[in-house]
N, C-alpha and C positions, 0 to 999 in steps of 0.2 A: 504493500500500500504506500501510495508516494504523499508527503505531505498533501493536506488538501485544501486550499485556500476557501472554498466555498463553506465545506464546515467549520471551521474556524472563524471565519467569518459568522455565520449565519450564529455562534455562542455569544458572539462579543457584542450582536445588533442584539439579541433576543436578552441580553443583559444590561442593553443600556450601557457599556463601558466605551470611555473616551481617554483615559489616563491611564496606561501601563507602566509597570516598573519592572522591569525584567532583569531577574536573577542569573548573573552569570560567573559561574565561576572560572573560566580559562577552558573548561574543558571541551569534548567534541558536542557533546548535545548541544550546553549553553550556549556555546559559539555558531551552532547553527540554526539556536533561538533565537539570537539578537540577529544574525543577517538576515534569518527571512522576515520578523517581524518589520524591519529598521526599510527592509527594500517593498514590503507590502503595505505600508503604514495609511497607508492615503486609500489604497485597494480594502482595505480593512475599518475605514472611517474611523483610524485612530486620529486624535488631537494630538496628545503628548505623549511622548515614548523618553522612555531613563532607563538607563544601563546602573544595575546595585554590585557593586563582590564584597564578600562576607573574608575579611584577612581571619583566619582561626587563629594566625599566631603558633600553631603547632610544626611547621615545618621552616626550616630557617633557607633562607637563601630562595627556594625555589619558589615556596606562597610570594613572596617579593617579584616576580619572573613573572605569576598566573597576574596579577595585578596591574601589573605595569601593562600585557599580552591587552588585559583588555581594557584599559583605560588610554591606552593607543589606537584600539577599534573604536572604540566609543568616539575620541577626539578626531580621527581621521573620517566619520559619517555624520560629524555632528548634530552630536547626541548628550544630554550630560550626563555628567557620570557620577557617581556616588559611593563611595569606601568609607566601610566600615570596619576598624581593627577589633578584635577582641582580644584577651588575657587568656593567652595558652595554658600557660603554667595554674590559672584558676580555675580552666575548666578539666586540667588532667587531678585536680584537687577535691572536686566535686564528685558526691556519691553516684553511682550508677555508670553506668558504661561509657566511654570517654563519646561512641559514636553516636548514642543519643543524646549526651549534651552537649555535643558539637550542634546536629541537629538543630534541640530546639533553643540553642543560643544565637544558630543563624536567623533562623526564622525570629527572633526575637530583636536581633538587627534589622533585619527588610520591615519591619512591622515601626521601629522608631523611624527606618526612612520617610515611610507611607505620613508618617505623623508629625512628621520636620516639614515635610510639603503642603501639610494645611494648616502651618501657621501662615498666617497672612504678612507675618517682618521676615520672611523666611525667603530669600531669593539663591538660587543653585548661582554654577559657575556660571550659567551664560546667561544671565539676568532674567532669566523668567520661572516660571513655574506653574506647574496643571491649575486647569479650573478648579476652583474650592468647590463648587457646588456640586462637581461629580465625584464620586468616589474613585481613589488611585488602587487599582489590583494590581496585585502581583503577580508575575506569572513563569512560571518555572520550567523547566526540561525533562522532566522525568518522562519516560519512554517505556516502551512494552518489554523490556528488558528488566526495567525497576520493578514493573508490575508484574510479571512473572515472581521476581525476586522476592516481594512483599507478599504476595499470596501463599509461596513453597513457604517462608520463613513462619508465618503466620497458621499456615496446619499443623508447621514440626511444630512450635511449641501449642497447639491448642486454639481453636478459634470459635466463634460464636459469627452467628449470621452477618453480625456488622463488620466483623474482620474479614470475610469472605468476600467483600465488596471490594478488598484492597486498596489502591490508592483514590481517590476520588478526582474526575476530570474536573471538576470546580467544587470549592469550596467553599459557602457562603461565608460573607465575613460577620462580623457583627460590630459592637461599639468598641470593645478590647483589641480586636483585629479585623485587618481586612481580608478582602476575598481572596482565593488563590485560585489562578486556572492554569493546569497542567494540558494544554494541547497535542503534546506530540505524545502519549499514553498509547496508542496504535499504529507509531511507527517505530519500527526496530533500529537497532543501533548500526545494522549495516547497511538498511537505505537513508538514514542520516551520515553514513561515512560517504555514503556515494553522492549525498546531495553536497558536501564539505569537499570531494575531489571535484564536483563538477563547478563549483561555484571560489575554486583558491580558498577557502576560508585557511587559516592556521587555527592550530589549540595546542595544547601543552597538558599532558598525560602527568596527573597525580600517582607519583611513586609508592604513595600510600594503598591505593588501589589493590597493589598485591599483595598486599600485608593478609595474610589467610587468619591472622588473630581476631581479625573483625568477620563478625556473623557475615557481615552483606558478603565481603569480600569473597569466603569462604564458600557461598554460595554461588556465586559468581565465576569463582574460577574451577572450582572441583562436582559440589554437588548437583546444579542445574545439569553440567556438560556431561556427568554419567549419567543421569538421569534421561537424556539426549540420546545418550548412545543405545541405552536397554529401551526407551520407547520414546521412536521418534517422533517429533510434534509437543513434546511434553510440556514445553514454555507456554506454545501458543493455547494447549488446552487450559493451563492455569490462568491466562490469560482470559481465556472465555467464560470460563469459572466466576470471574469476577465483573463480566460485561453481564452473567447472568442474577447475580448476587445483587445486583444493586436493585434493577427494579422489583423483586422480591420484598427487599428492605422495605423500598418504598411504601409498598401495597399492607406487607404487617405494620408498618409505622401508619401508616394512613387510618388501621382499624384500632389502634393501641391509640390516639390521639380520640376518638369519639369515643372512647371509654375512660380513658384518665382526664382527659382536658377536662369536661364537667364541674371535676373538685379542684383544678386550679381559680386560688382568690387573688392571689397575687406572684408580680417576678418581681418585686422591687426586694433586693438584697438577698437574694435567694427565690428559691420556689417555695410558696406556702400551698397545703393542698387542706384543703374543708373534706375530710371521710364521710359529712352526712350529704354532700350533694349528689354521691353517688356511692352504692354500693357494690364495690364491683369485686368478685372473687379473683385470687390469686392460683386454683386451683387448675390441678390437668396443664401446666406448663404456661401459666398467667403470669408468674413469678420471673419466668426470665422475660418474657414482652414486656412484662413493668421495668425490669432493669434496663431492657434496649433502652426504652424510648425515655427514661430517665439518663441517659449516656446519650439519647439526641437533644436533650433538653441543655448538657454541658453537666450532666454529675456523673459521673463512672463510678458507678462500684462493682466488685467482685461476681464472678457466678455463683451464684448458689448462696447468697446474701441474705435472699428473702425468701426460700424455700422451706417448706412448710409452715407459710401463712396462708390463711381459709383466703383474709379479705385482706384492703388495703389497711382498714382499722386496724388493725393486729399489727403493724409495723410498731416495732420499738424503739428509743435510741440506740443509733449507730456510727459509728466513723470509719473511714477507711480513706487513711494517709490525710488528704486536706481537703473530704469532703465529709458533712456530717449530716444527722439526720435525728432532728428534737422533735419526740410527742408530746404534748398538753392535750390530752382528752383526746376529740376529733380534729384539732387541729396537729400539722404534720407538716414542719418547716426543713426545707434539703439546703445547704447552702454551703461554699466552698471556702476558705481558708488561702491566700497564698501562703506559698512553703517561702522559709527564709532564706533557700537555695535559689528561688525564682531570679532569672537574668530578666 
């Protein structure tokens, strides 16, 4: 499948978006994010387009090399551009796996960019900056490679319907963040190689990539390519796997909202839910659909959380990591905590 300007197009009009901020790290995807976006920009009714890279700070000499790659594309198509460094040594400091708070500390830069662009004293390098009045997405490179990766990864350790969905082609944003759209989720990384020889693009190959101590990697280089070899096709089915997973979600979230919405009274500082405006049983597998769609609301808790309760009333205090959950009688408030880890 070759990039497809129509679909792409036809998410960015049916979203209303006019402002992108496009996430590039130096590599071959991102690099072939920014030139198609940067060459289709007027074809695609974009207004403002900006190049972000995320410095991790964890590689010396070479993250210096991806920065400079694309902060010379950016200035050579004028385009502005945007770097943001972060503290290596504080996120190999931090609990949990260095690859997911690499992660969500990037995302946690592209998200103060989105936010430096709608102050109004706020002017970039080349004296302008996107409409305030539109919201600035982001928009990232992950490919049917990632999504393959995120789906395999996501069975070995365990998944539930919403992890079967894998990566999501958009995002919605909300008031804490903005939106993300992953466009290129359906093309592989060797007709983006070929779209990168046909069009000169350069990029520069993260050394880190091979490092097999990281799950992605690890998956990436060893267990996808056997899994290739004993049954060919196997990416692209995991793949499907999750083009089918979504509207599934959808449809169970669609009938989980006409039975929980009712006893929502309020979102302000939390979810508050009233147990007497509706009684709805937790029974026969009700239990995990309350935790989905309590996880589409922004509270994630664990499986098997609220199993074996009759009804929603029967929920009692609970926490899990920095979300919590207080009963007074029939009222039932859910509300999240940031960790003191938060970037």
């Amino acid at each position: 499948m070759n990039i497809s300007l129509a679909d792409i197009k036809e998410t960015i009009q049916r979203n209303g978006w006019k402002n992108l901020l496009l996430a590039v790290s130096g590599g071959l995807d991102s690099m072939c994010l920014a030139h198609f976006f940067i060459c289709n920009k007027y074809a695609l009714g974009i207004e403002w387009l900006g190049v972000a890279h995320v410095h991790h700070g964890l590689r010396e000499g070479s993250a210096d090399l991806d920065a400079e790659l694309v902060e010379q594309f950016a200035e050579a198509q004028g385009v502005p551009f945007f770097l943001k460094r972060l503290d290596g040594e504080a996120l190999k400091a931090r609990e949990g796996s260095l690859e997911n708070n690499a992660r969500e500390a990037r995302y946690q830069a592209l998200r103060s960019i989105v936010f430096e662009l709608q102050d109004k004293n706020y002017l970039d390098c080349h004296g302008f900056q996107p409409r305030n009045d539109m919201q600035t997405v982001i928009v990232t490179a992950h490919h049917a490679g990632d999504q393959a990766e995120t789906v395999y990864l996501r069975l070995r350790r365990g998944v539930t319907l919403t992890g079967l969905r894998g990566i999501q082609m958009v995002r919605e944003g909300h008031d804490d963040f903005p939106a993300i759209f992953r466009p290129f989720l359906n093309i592989s990384r060797e007709e983006l190689t070929k779209y990168a020889k046909d069009n000169d693009i350069n990029w520069r190959e993260d050394e880190s990539n091979s490092d097999t101590k990281f799950a992605r990697n690890q998956i990436r280089l060893q267990a996808l390519p056997n899994l290739e070899r004993e049954f060919s096709g196997a990416s692209a089915q995991l793949c499907r796997i999750a083009k089918k997973a979504a509207p599934a979600y959808e449809k169970v979230m669609a009938i989980a909202d006409k039975l929980f919405s009712p006893m929502v009274v309020s979102t302000e500082n939390g979810l508050t839910l009233d147990t007497k405006k509706a009684k709805v049983s937790l029974k026969g597998g009700m239990d995990e659909i309350f935790r989905l769609w309590l996880d589409k609301q922004g509270y994630r808790f664990p499986i098997g959380c609220f199993k074996g309760k009759g009804f929603v009333s029967e929920i009692r205090n609970l926490s899990y990591r920095t979300r919590f959950i207080v009963k007074n009688r029939h009222i039932i408030r859910i509300y999240s905590k940031k960790s003191a880890t938060d970037i």
